[in-house]
N, CA, C and O atoms as a DFTB+ gen file, in Angstrom:
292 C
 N C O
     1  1     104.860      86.440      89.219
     2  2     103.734      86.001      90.007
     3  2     103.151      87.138      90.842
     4  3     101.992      86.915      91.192
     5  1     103.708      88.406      91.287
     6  2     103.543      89.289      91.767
     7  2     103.633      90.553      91.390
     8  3     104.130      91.526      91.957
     9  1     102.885      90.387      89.965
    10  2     102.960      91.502      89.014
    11  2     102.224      92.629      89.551
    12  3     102.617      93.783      89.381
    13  1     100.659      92.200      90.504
    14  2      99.502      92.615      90.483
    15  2      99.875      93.752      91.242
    16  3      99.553      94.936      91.143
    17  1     100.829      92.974      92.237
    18  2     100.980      94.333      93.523
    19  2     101.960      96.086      92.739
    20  3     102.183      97.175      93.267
    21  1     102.252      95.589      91.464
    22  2     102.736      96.491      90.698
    23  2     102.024      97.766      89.424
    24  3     102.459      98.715      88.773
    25  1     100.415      96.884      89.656
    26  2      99.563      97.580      89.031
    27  2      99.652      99.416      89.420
    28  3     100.072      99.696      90.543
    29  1      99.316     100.402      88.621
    30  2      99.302     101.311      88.520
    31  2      98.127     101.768      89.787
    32  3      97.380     100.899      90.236
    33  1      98.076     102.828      90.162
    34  2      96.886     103.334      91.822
    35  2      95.624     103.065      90.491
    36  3      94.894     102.077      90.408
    37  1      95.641     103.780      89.922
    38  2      93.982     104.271      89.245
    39  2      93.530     102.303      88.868
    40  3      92.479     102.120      88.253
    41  1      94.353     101.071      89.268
    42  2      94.046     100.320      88.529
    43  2      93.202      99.405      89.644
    44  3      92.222      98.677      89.488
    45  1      94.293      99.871      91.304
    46  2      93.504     100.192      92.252
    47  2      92.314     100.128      92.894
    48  3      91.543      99.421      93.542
    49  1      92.549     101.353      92.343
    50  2      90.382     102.695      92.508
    51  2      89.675     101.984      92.057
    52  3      88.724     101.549      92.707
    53  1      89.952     101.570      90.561
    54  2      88.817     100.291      89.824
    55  2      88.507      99.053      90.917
    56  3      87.525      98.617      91.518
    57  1      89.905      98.759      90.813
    58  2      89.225      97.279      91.749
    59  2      88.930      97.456      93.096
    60  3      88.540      96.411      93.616
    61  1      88.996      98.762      94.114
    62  2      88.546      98.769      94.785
    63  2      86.851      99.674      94.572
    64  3      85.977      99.699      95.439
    65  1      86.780     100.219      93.438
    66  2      85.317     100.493      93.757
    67  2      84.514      99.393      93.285
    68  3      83.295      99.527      93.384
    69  1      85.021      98.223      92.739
    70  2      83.997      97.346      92.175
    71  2      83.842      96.648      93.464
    72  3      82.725      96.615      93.979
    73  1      84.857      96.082      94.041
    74  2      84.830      95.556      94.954
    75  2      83.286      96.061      96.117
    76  3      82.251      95.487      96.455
    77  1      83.900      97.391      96.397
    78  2      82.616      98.081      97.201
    79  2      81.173      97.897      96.962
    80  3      80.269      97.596      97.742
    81  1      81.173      98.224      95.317
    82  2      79.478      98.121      94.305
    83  2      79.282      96.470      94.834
    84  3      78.332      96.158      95.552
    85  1      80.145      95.637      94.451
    86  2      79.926      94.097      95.300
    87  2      79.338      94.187      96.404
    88  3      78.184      93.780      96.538
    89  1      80.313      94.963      97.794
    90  2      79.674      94.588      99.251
    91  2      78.255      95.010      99.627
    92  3      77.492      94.494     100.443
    93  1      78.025      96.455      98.552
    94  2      77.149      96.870      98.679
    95  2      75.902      96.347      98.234
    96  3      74.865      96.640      98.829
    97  1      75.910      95.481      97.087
    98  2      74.912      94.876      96.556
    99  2      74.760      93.550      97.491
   100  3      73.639      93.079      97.681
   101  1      75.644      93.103      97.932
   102  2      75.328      91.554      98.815
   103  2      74.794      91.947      99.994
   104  3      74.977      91.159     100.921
   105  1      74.181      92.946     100.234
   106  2      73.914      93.492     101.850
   107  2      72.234      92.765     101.869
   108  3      71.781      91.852     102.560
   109  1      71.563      93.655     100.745
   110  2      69.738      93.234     100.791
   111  2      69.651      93.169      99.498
   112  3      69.757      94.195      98.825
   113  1      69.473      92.127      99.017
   114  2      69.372      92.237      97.486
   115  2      67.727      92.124      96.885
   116  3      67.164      91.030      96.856
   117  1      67.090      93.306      96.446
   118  2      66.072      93.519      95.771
   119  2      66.358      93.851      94.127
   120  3      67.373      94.271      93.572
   121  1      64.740      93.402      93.474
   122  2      65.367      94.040      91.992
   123  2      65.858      95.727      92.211
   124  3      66.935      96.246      91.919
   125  1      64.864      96.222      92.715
   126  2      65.119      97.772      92.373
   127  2      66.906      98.009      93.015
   128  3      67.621      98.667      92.259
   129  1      67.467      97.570      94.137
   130  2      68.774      97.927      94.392
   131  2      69.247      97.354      93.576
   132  3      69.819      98.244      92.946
   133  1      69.549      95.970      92.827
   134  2      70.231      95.165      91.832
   135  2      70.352      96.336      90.303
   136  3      71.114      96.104      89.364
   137  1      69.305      97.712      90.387
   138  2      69.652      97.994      88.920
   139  2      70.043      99.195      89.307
   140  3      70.585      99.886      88.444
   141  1      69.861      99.828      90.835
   142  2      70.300     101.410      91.406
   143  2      71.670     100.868      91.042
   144  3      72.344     101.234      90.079
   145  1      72.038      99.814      92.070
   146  2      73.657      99.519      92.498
   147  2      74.456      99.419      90.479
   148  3      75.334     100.107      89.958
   149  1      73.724      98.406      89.981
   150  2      74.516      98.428      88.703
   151  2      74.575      99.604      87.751
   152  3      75.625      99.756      87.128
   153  1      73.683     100.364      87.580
   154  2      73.723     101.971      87.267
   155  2      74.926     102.618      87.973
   156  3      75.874     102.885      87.234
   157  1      75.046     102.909      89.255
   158  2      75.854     103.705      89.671
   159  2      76.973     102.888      89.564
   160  3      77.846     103.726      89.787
   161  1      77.435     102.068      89.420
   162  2      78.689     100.782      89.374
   163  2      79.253     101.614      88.046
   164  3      80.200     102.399      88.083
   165  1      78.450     101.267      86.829
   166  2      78.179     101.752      85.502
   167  2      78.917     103.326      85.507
   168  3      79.967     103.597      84.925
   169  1      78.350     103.972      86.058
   170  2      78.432     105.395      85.552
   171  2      79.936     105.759      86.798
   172  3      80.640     106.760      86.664
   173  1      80.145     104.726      87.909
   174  2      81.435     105.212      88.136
   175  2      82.751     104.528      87.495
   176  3      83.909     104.946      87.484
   177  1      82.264     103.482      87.028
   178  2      83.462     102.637      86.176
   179  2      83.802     103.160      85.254
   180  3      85.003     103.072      85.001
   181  1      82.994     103.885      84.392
   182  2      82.862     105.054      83.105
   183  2      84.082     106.054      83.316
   184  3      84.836     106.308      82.376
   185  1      84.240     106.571      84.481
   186  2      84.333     107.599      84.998
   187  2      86.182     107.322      85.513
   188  3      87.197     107.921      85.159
   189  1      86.035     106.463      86.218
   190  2      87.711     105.714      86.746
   191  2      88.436     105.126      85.258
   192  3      89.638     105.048      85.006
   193  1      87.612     104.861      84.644
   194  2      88.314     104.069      83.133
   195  2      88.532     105.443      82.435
   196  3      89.574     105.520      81.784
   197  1      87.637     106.669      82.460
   198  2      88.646     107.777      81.129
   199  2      90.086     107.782      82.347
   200  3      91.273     107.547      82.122
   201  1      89.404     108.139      83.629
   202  2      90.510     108.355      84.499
   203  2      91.872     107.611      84.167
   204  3      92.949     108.189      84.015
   205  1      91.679     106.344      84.085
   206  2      92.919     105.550      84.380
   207  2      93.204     106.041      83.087
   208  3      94.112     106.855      83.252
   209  1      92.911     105.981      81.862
   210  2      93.038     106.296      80.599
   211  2      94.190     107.193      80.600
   212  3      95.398     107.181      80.363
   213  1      93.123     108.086      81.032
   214  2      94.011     109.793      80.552
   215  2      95.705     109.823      81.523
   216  3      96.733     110.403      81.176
   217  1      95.496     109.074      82.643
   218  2      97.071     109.263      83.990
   219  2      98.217     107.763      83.218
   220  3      99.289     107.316      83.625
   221  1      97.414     107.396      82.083
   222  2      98.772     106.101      82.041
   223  2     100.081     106.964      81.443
   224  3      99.968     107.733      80.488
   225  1     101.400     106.704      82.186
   226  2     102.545     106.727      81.199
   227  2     102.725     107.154      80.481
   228  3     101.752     107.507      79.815
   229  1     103.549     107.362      80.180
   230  2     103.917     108.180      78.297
   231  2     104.836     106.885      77.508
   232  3     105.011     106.683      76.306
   233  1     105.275     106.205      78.581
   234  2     106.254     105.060      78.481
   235  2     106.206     103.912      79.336
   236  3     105.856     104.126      80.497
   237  1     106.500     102.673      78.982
   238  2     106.698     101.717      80.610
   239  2     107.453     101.501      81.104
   240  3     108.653     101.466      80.832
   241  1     106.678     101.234      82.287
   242  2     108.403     101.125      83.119
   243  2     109.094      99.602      83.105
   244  3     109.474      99.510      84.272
   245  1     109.420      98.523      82.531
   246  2     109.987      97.145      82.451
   247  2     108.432      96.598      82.724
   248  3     107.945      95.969      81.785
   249  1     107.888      96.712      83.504
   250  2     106.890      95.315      83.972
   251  2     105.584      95.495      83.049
   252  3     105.059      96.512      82.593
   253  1     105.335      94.470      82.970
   254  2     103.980      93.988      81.692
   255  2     104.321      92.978      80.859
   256  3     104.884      91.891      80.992
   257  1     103.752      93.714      79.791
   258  2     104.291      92.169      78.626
   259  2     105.372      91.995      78.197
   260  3     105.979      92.738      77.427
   261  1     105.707      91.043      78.631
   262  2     107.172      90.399      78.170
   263  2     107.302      90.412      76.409
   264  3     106.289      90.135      75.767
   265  1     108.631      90.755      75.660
   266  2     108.302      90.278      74.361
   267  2     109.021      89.192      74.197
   268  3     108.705      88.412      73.299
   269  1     110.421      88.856      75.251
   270  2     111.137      87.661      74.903
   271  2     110.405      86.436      75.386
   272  3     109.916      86.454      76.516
   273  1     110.310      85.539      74.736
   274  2     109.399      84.803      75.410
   275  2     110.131      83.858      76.573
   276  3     111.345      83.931      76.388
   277  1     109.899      83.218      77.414
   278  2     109.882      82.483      78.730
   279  2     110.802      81.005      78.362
   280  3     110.401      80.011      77.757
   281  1     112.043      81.245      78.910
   282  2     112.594      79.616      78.206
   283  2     111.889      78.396      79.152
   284  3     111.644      78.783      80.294
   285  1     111.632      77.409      78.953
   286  2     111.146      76.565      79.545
   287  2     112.042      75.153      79.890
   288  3     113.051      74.611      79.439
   289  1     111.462      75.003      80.520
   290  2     112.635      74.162      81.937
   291  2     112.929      72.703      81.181
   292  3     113.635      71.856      81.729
């Protein structure tokens, strides 16, 4: 249930810069900021995703997908 807090930093950066492109767009919302804000959202998500890409692991560490499956109660 508390996998999330185990996410990798760069997985992070993502959800905290989307988060931001969010606060920033709910401030005054016009068309012209609605396509600045999603452009630059765009071209930094681009940018954090080779990121996270290129820093994953070589291996995992236990947490993620389970292959045994879950006995049930």
């Amino acid at each position: 249930m508390t996998r999330f807090v185990h996410w990798r930093p760069m997985t992070w950066v993502i959800a905290a810069w989307s988060a931001l492109m969010l606060v920033w767009l709910a401030g005054d919302v016009t068309v012209g900021k609605i396509v600045l804000v999603l452009v630059i959202w765009v071209m930094g998500f681009a940018v954090l995703s080779v990121l996270w890409y290129m820093t994953r692991p070589l291996w995992r560490h236990g947490r993620g997908l389970r292959w045994r499956r879950l006995r049930s109660l």
